[in-house]
C-alpha positions as MATLAB code, in Angstrom:
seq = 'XXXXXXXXXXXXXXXXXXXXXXXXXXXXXXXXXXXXXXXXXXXXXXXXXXXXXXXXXXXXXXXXXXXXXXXXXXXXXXXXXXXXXXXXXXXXXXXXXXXXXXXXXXXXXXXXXXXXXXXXXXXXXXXXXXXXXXXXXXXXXXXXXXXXXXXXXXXXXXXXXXXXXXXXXXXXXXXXXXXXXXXXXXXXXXXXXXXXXXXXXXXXXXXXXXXXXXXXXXXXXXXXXXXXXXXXXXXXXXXXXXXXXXXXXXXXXXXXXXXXXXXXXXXXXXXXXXXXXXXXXXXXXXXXXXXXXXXXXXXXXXXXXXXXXXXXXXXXXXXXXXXXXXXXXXXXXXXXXXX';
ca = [
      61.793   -4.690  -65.362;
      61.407   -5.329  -62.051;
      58.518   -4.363  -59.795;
      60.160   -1.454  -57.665;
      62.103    0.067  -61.252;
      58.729    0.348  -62.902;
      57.732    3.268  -60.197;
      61.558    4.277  -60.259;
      61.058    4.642  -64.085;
      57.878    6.764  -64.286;
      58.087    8.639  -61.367;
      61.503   11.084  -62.208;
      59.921   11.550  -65.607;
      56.325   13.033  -64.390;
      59.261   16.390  -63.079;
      59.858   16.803  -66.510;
      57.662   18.078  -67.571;
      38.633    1.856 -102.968;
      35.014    3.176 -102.494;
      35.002    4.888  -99.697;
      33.430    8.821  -99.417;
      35.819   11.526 -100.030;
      36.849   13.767  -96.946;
      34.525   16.147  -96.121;
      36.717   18.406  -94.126;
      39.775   20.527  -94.284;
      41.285   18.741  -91.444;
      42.575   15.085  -91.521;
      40.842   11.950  -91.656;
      40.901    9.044  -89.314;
      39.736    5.719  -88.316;
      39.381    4.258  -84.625;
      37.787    1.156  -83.066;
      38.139   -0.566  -80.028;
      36.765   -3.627  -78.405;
      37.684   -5.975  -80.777;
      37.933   -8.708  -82.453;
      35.606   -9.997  -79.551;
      34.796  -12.755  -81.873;
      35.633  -14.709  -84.980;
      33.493  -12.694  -86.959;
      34.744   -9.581  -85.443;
      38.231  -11.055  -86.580;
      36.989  -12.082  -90.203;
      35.834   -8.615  -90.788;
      38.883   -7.019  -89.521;
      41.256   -9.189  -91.797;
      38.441   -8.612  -94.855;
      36.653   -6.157  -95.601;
      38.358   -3.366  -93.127;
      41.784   -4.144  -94.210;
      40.521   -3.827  -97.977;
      39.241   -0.886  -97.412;
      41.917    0.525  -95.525;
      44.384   -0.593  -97.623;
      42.513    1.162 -100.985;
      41.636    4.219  -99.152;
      44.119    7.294  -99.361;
      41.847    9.178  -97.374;
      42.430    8.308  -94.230;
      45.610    8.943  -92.825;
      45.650    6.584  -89.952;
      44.111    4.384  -87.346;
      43.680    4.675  -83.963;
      42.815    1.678  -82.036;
      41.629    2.772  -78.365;
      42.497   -0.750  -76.897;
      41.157   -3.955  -75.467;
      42.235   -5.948  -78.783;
      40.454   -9.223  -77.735;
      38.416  -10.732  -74.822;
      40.985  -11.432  -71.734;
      41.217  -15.053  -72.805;
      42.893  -14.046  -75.937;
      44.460  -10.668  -75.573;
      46.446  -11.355  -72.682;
      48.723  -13.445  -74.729;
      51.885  -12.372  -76.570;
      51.101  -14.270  -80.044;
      47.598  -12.705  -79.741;
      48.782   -8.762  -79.389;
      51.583   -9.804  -82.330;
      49.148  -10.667  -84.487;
      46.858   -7.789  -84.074;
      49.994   -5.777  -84.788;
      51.079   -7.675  -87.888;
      47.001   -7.732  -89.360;
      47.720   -3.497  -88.985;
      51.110   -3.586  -90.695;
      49.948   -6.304  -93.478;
      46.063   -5.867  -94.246;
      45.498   -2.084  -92.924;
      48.941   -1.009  -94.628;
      48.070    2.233  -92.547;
      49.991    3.506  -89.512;
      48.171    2.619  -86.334;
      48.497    3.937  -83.156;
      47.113    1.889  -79.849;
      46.344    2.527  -76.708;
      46.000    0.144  -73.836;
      42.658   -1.019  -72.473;
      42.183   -3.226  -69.641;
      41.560   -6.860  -71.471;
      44.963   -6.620  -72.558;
      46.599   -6.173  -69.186;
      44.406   -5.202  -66.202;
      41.771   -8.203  -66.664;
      44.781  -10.849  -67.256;
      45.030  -11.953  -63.621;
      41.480  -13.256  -63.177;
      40.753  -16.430  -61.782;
      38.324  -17.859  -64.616;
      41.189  -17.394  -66.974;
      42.474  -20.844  -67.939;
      46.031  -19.180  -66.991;
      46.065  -15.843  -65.081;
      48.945  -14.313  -64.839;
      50.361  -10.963  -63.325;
      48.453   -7.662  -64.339;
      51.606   -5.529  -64.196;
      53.659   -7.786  -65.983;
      51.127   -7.762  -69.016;
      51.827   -4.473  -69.072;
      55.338   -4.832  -69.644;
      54.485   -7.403  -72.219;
      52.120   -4.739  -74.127;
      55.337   -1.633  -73.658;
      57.366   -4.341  -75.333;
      55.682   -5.469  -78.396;
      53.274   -2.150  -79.182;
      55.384    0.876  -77.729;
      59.209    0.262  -77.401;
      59.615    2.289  -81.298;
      56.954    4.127  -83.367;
      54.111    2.368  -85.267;
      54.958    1.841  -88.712;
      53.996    4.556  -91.327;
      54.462    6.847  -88.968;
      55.316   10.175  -91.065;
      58.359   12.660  -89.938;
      56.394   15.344  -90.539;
      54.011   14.130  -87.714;
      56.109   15.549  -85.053;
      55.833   11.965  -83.106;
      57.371   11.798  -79.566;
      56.215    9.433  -76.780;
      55.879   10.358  -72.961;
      58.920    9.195  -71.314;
      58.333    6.463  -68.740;
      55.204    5.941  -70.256;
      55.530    5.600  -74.035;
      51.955    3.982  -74.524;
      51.164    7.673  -74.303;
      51.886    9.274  -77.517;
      51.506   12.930  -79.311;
      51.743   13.658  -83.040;
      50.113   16.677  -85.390;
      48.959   16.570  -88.825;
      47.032   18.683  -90.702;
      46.640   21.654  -88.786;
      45.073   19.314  -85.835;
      46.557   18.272  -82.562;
      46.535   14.589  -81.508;
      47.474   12.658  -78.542;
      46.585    9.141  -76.488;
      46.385    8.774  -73.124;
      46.469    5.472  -70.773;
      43.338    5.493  -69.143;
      41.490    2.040  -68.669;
      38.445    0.539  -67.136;
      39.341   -1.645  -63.286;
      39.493    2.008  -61.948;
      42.535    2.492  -64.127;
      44.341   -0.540  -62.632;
      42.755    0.286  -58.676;
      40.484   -2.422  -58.895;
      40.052   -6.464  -58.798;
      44.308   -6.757  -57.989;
      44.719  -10.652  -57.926;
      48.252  -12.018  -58.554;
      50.358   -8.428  -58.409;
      51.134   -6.269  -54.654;
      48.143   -4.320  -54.176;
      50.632   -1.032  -52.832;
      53.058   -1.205  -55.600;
      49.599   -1.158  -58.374;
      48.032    1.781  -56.647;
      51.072    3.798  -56.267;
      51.409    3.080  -60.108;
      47.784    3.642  -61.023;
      48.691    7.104  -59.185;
      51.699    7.850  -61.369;
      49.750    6.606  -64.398;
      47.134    9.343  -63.790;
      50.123   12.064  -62.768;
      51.796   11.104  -66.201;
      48.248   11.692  -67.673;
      47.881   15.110  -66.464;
      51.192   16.091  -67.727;
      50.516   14.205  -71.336;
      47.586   16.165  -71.715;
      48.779   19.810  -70.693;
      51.452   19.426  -72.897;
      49.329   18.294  -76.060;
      47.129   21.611  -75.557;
      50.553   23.796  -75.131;
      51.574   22.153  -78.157;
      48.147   22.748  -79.775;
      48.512   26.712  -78.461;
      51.850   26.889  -79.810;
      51.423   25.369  -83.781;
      48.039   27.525  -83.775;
      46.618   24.303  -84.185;
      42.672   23.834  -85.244;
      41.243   21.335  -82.891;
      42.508   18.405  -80.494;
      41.718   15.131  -80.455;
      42.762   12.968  -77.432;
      42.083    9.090  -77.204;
      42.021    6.519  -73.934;
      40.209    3.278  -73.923;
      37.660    4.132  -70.884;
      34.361    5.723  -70.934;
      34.349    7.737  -68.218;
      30.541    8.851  -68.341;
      29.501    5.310  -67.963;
      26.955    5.018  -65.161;
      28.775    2.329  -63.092;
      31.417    3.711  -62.790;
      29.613    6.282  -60.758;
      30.900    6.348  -56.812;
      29.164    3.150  -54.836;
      26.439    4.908  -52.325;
      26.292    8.281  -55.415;
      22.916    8.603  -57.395;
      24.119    8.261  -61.058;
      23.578   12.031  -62.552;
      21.667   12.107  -66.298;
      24.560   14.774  -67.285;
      27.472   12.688  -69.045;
      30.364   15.071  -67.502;
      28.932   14.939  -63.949;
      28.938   10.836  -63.983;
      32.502   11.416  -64.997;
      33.108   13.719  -62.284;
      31.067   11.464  -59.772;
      33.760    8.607  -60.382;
      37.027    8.827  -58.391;
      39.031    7.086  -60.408;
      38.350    9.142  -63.455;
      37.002   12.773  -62.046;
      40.628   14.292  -61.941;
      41.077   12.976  -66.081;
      37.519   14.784  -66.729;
      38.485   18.100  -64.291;
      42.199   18.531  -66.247;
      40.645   17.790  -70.086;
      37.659   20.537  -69.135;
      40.239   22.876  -68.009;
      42.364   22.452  -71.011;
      39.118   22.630  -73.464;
      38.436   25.801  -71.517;
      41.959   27.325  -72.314;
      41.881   26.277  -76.225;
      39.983   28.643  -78.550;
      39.369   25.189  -81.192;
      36.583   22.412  -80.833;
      38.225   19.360  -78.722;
      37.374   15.541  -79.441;
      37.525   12.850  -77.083;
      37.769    9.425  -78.216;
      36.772    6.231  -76.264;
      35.794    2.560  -75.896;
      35.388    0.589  -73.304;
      30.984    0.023  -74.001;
      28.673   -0.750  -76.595;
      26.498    2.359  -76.954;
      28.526    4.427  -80.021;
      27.573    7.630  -80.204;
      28.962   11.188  -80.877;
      27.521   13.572  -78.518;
      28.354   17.294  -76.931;
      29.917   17.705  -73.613;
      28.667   20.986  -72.509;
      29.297   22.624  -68.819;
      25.965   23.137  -66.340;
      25.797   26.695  -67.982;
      25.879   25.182  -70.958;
      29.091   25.594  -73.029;
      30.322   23.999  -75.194;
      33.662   21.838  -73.624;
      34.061   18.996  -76.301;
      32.433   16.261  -78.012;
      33.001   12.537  -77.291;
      33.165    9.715  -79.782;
      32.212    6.501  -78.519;
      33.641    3.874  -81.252;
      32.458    1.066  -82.357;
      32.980   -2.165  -81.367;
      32.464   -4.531  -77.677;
      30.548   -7.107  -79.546;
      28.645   -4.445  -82.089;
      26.694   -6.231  -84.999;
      27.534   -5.697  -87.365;
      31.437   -5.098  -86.913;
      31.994   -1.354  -87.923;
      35.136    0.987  -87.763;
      34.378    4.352  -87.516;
      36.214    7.281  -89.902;
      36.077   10.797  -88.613;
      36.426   13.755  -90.836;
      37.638   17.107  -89.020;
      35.860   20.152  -89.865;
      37.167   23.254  -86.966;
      35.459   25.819  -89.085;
      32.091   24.248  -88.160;
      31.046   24.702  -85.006;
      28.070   22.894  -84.471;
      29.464   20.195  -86.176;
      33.271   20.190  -86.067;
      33.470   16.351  -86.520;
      31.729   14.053  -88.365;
      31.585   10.772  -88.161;
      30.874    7.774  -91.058;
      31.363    4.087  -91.205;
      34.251    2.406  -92.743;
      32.364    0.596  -94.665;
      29.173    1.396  -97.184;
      26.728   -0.892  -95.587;
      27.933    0.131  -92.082;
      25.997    1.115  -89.223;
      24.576    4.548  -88.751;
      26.280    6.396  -85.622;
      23.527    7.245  -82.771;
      23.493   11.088  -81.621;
      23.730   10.090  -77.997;
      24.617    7.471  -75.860;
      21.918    5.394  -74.312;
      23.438    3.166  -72.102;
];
């Protein structure tokens, strides 16, 4: 596709509008990582002991892999993001569904990389092998559909619960650090990216409104309360939510996902990647309600590896989600984020 047809595409679409613990919950049960495999061992314990215990679990229904599936040195390669999707297909032999993050496409064109090359044509790449048909597994009954003119962004419901991704990344969502690509044409699509997002996620809560749905879960690959992405010149605020709203790039994701929380009578999970400290933690508003809780998964270089599973529980409301590791002798999931 070339340059000026990738605005042309998005742009008329935004007008349209084994051992493991037995589920807890009444909901369904997932798994999600992200940042990884950073290293061999990251790698060795995805193709081991994860995919055994994916494979042999029934319990968990699928995977959600909120992006960045390598350091820039290997993910921005087509063999790299092939494998990845042939290790979910042959050792996880459950349906996974990915969402970008910015080592597979954003970071590509940097000049320490032994071979940049073009940011937006990475992303191409990535709509090509990951998003031009379902994942694998998927289940009819799932309701799948993918946002048209940007099918990286998907929506699907099982089990009384509400799902849906979302392409947010870290660079400022594509703003930032534009080397090879025209700096106009990647901000006008960063803009239509966010647009797209907007639209994504009011129509995964009017779905959730519609079904009667329990809760909603909604997964990107950036952590927008991370204190550098705060505004250069802005004090970073203790409050997760007003960090997020103190960044530019990703206040207007944080504004439209409080406002749908708001308007949705169910508990609301946000997953993310993106940095280090995992955690699941309450997002509450300055007078203190309750807006949603964020999951920050495992992985960007966490020792040892770990995949987090997430049991759904909407009839609990101090604890609507709860969150395990993969494996037995995983790690034990902080109750904040310390950064």
């Amino acid at each position: 596709m070339i340059a000026s047809a990738r605005l042309a595409t998005i742009v008329p679409a935004l007008a349209l509008l084994s051992m493991a613990v037995p589920a807890l919950a009444d909901g369904p049960r997932f798994a999600v990582y992200g940042d990884m495999p950073y290293t061999d061992a990251d790698q060795a314990f995805l193709d081991g002991p994860a995919s055994a215990r994916l494979a042999g679990d029934a319990g968990v229904d699928f995977v959600i892999s909120v992006g960045d599936l390598g350091r820039p040195e290997t993910a921005c390669a087509d063999d790299w993001q092939v494998r990845q999707r042939r290790m979910w297909r042959e050792g996880f032999r459950r349906p996974v569904i990915p969402t970008p993050g910015d080592n597979d496409w954003t970071d590509c064109d940097r000049k320490q990389l032994s071979h940049p090359v073009s940011e937006l044509g990475r992303l191409d790449a990535l709509r090509r092998i990951h998003f031009e048909t379902p994942p694998p597994g998927i289940d009819r009954q799932w309701r799948w559909r993918a946002q048209h003119g940007q099918p990286e962004n998907a929506m699907w419901a099982t089990g009384g619960v509400q799902f849906a991704t979302l392409h947010v990344v870290g660079t400022a969502n594509g703003r930032a650090q534009i080397e090879l690509d025209d700096k106009q044409l990647a901000w006008a699509l960063a803009d239509a990216r966010d647009q797209a997002n907007r639209v994504w996620l009011a129509e995964t809560f009017r779905a959730a409104r519609q079904s009667g749905a329990k809760a909603v879960v909604i997964a990107m690959q950036v952590d927008p309360f991370n204190p550098k992405y705060v505004d250069p010149g802005k004090p970073a605020p203790a409050d997760p939510l007003a960090r997020c709203l103190a960044s530019s790039p990703f206040a207007p994701t944080c504004r439209a996902l409080v406002g749908e929380a708001l308007g949705f009578a169910g508990p609301v999970l946000l997953v993310h990647g993106d940095t280090n400290p995992a955690c699941l933690e309450p997002i509450d508003s300055a007078d203190g309600r309750r807006l949603f809780w964020r999951l920050n998964a495992w992985g960007d270089f966490s020792s040892p590896p770990a995949i987090a599973v997430v049991d759904i529980e909407p009839g609990d409301a101090a604890r609507p989600f709860r969150v395990s590791s993969l494996l037995d002798d995983g790690p034990t999931l902080p109750a904040a984020c310390r950064y």
